[in-house]
ROTIVEX-53534 format. One line per 3 residues: number of its first residue (from 1); for each residue x, y, z of N, C-alpha, C, CB. Coordinates in nm, 4 decimals. Atoms other than C-alpha are relative to their C-alpha. Glycine has a CB too. Layout:
<sites>
NUM = X,Y,Z,X,Y,Z,X,Y,Z,X,Y,Z  ...
</sites>
This chain:
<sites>
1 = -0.0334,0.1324,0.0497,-6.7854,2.3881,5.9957,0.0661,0.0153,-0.1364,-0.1265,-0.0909,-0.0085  -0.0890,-0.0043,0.1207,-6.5366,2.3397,5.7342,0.0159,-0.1037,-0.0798,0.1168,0.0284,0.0286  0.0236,0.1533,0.1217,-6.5217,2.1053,5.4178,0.1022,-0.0832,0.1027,0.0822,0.0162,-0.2274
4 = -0.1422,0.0702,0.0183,-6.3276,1.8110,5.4823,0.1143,0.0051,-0.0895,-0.0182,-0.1047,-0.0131  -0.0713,0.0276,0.0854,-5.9820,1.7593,5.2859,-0.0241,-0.1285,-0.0718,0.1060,0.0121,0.0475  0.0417,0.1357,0.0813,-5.9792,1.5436,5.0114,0.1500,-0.0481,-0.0294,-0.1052,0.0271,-0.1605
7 = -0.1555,0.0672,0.0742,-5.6515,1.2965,4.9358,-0.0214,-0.0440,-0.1563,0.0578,-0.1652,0.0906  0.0243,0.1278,0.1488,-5.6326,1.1697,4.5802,0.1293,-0.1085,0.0208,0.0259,0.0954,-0.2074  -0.0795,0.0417,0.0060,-5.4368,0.8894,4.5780,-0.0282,-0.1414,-0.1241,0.0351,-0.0057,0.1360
10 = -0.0092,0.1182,0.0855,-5.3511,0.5962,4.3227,-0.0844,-0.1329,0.0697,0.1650,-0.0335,-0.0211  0.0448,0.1127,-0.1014,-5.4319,0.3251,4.5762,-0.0066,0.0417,0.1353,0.0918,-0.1180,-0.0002  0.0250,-0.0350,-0.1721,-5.5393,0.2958,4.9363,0.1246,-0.0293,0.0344,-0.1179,-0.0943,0.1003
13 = -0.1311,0.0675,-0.0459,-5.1741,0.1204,4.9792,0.0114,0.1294,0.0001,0.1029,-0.1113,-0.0773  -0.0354,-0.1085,0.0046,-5.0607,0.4611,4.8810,-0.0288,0.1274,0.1365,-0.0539,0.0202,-0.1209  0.0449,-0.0279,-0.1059,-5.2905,0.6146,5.1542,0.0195,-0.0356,0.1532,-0.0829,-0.0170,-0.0287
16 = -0.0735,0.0860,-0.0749,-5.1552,0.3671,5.3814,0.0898,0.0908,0.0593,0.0626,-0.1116,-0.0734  -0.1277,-0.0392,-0.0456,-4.8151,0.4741,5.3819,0.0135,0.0699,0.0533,0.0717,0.0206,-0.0519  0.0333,-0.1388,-0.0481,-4.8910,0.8352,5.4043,-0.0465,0.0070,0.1688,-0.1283,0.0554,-0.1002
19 = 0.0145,0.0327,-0.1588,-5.0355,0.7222,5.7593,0.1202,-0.0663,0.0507,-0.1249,-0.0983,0.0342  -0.1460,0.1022,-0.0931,-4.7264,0.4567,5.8762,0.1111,0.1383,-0.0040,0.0954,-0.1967,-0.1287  -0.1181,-0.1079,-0.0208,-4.5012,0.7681,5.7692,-0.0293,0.1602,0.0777,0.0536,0.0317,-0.1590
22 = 0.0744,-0.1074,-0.1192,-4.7453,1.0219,5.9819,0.0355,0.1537,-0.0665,0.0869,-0.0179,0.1925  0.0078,-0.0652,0.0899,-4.7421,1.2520,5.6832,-0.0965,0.0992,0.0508,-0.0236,-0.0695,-0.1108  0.0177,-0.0753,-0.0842,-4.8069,1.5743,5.8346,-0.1304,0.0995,-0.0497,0.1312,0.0580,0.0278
25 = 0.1258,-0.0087,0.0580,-5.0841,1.6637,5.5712,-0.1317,-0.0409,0.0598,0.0107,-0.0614,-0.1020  0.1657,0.0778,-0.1193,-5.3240,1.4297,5.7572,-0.0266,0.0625,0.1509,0.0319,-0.2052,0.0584  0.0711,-0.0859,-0.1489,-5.2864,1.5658,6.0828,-0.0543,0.1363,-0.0064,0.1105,0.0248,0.1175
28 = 0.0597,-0.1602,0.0054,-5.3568,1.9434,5.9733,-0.1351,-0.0770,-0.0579,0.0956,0.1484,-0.1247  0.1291,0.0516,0.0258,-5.6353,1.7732,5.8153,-0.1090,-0.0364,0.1196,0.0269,-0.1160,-0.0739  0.0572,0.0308,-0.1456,-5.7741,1.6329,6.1125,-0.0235,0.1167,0.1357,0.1037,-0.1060,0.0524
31 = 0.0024,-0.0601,-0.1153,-5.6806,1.8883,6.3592,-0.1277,0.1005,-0.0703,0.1599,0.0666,0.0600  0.0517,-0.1035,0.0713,-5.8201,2.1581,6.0989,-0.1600,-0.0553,0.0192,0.0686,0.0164,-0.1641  0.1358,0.0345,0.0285,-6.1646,1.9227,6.0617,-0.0498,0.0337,0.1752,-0.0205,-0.1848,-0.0744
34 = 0.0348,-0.0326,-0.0729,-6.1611,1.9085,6.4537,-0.0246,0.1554,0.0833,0.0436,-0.0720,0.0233  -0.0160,-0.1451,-0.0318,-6.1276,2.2863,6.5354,-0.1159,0.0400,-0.0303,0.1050,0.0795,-0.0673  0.1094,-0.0691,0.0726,-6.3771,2.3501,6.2718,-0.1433,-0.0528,0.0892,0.0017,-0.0496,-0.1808
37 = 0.1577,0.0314,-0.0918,-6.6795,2.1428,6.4574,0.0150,-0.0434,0.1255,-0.0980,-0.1178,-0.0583  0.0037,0.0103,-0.1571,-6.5837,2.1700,6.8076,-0.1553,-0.0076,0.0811,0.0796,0.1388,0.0545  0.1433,-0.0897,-0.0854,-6.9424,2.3833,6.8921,-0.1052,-0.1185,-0.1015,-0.0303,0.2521,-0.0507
40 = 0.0657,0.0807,0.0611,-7.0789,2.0653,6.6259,-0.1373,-0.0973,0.0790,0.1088,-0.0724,-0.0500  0.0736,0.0749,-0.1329,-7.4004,1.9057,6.8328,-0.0208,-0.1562,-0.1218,-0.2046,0.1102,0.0836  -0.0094,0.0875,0.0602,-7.2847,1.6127,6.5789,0.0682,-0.1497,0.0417,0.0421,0.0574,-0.0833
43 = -0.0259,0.1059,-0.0597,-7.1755,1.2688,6.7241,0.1220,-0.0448,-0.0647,-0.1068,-0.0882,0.0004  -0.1051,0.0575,0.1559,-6.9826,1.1531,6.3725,0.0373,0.1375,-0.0679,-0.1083,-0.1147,-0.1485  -0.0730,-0.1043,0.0714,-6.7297,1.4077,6.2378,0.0283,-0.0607,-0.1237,0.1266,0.0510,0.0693
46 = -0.0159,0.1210,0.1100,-6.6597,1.3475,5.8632,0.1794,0.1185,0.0027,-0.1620,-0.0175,-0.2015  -0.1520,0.0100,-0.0708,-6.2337,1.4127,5.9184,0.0553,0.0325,-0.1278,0.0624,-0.1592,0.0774  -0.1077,-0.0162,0.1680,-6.1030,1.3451,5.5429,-0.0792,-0.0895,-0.1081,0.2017,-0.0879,0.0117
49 = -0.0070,0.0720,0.1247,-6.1801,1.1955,5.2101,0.1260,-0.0401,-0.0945,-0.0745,0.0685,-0.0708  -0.1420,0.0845,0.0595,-5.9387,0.9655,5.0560,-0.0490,-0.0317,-0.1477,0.0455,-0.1701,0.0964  0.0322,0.0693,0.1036,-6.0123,0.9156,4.7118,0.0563,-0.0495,-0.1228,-0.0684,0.0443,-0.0245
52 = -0.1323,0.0526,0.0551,-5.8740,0.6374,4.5573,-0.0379,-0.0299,-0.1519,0.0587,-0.1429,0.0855  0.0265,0.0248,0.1890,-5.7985,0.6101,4.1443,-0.0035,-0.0988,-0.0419,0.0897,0.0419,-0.0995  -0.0268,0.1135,0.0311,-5.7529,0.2831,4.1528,-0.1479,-0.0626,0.0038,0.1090,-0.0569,0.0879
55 = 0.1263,0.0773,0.0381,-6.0922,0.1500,4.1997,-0.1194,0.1060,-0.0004,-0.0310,-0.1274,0.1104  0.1176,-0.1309,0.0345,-6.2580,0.5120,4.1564,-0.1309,0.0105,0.1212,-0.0905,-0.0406,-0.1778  0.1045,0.0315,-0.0615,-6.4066,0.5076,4.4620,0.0507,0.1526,0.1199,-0.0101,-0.1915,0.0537
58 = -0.0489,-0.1041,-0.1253,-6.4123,0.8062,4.7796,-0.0282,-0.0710,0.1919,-0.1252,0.1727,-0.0293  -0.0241,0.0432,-0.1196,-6.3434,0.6760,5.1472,0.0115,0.1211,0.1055,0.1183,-0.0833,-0.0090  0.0570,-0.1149,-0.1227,-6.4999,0.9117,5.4342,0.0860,-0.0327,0.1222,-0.1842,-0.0192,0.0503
61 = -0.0387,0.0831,-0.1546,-6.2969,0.8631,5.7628,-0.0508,0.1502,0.0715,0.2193,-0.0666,0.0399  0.0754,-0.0746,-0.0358,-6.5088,1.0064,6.0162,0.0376,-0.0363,0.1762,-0.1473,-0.0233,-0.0746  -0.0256,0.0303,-0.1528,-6.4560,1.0483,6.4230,-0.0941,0.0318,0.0316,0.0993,0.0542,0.0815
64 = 0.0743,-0.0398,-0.1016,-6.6636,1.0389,6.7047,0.0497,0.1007,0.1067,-0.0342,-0.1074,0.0551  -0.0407,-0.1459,-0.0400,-6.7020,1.3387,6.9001,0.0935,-0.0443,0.1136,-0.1342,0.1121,0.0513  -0.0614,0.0387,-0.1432,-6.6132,1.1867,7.2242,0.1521,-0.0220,-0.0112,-0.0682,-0.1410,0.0609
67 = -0.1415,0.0142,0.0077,-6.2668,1.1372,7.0822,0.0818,0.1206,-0.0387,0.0277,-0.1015,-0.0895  -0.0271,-0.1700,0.0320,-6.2046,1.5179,6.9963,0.1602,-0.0328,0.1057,-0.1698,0.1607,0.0885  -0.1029,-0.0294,-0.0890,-5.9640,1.5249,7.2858,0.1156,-0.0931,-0.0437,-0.0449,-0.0192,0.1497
70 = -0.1279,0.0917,0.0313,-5.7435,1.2602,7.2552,0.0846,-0.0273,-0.1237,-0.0343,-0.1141,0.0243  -0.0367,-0.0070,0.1418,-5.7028,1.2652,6.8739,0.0618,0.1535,0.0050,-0.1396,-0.0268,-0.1135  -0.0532,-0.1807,-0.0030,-5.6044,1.6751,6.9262,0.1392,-0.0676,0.0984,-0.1499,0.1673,0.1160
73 = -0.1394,-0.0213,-0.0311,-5.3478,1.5365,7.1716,0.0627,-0.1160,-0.0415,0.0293,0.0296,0.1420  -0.0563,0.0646,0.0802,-5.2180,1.2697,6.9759,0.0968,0.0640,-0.1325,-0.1002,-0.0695,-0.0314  -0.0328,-0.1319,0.1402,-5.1747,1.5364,6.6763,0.1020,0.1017,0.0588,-0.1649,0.1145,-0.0524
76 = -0.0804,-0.1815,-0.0577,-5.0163,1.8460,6.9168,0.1885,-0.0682,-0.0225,-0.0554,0.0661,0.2760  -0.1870,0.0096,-0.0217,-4.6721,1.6719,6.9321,0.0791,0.0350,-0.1557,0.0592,-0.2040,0.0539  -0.0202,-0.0221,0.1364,-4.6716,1.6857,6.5363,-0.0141,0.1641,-0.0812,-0.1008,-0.0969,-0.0548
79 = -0.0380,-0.1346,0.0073,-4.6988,2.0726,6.5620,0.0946,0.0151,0.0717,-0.0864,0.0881,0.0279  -0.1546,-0.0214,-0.0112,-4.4563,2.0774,6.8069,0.0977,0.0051,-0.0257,0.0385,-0.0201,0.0278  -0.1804,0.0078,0.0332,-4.1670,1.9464,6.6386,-0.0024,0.0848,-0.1215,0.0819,-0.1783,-0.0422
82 = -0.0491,-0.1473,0.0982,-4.2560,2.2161,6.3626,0.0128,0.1056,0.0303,-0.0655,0.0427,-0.0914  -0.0023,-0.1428,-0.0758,-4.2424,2.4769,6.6168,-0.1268,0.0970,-0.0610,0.1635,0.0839,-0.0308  0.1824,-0.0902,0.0736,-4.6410,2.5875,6.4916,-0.0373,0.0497,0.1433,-0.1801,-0.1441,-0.0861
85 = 0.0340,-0.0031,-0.1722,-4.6444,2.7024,6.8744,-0.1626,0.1013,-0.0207,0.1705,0.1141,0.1262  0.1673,-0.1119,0.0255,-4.9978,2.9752,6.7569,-0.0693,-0.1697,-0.0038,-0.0299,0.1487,-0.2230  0.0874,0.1075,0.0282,-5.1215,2.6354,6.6302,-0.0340,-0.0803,0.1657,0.0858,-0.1077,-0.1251
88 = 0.0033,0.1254,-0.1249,-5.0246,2.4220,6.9186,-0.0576,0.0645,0.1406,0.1787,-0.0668,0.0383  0.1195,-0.0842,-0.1429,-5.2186,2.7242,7.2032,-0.1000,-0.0016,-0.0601,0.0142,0.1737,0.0634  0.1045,0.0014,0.0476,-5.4975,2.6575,6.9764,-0.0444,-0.1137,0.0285,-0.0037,0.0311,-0.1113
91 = 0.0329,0.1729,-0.0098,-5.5221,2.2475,6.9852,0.0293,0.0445,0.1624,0.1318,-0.1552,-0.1033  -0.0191,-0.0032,-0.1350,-5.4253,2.3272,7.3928,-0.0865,0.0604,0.0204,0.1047,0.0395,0.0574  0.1074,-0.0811,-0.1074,-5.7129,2.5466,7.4626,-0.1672,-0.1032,-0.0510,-0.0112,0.2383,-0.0551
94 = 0.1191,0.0793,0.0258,-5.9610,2.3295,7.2757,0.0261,-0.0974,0.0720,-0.0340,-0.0383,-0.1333  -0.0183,0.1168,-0.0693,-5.8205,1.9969,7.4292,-0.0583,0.0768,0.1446,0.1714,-0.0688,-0.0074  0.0824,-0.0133,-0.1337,-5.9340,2.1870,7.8043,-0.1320,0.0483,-0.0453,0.0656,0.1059,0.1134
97 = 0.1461,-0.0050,0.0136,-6.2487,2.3177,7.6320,-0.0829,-0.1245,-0.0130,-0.0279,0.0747,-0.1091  0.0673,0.1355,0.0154,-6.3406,1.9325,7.5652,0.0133,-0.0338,0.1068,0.0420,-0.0994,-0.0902  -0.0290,0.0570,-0.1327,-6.1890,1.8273,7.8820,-0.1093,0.0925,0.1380,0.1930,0.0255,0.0215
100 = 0.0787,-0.0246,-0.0786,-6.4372,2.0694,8.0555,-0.1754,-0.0411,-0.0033,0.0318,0.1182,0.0026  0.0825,0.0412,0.0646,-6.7342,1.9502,7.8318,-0.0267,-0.1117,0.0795,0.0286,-0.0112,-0.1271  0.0229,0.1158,-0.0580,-6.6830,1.6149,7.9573,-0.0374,-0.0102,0.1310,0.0923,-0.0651,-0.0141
103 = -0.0187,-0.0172,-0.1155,-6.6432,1.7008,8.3180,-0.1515,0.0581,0.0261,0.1289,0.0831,0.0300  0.1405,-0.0606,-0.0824,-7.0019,1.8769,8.3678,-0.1187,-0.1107,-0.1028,-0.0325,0.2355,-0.0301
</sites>
């Protein structure tokens, strides 16, 4: 299990954007948090910390396990178009290790 990343940002607006523009920081973040607690017998993943300067405060965004899969293939297309192809047989062998999880 691996720390989460932490964002600093001025404002959550700021944090915002960084998501609408699919700022490629967040997804290694994410993929990186999911990789790390695959074998996790944890329900709630804690994903990233956002912490904003503006009202001095830290914002946990945290997934449920059951969404491992779909959030990994939501993310893989965003290694693809960087050609991270090591990365992207890594998020592909976990996405069927979850997909077999589920299945038994």
């Amino acid at each position: 299990m691996n720390k989460p990343k932490e964002f600093e940002v001025k404002t959550l607006n700021e944090f915002q954007e960084l998501v609408d523009k699919k700022h490629f920081s967040i997804s290694q973040a994410i993929v990186s948090s999911i990789l790390g607690n695959l074998k996790s017998r944890k329900k709630n993943i804690h994903m990233l910390s956002i912490k904003c300067l503006e009202d001095n405060t830290i914002y946990d965004i945290t997934l449920e396990k059951h969404n491992f899969a779909s959030t990994l293939q939501e993310n893989l297309k965003y290694f693809e178009e960087r050609e991270m192809y090591e990365q992207c047989a890594e998020i592909n062998s976990a996405i069927k290790t979850l997909s077999k999880i589920k299945t038994s």
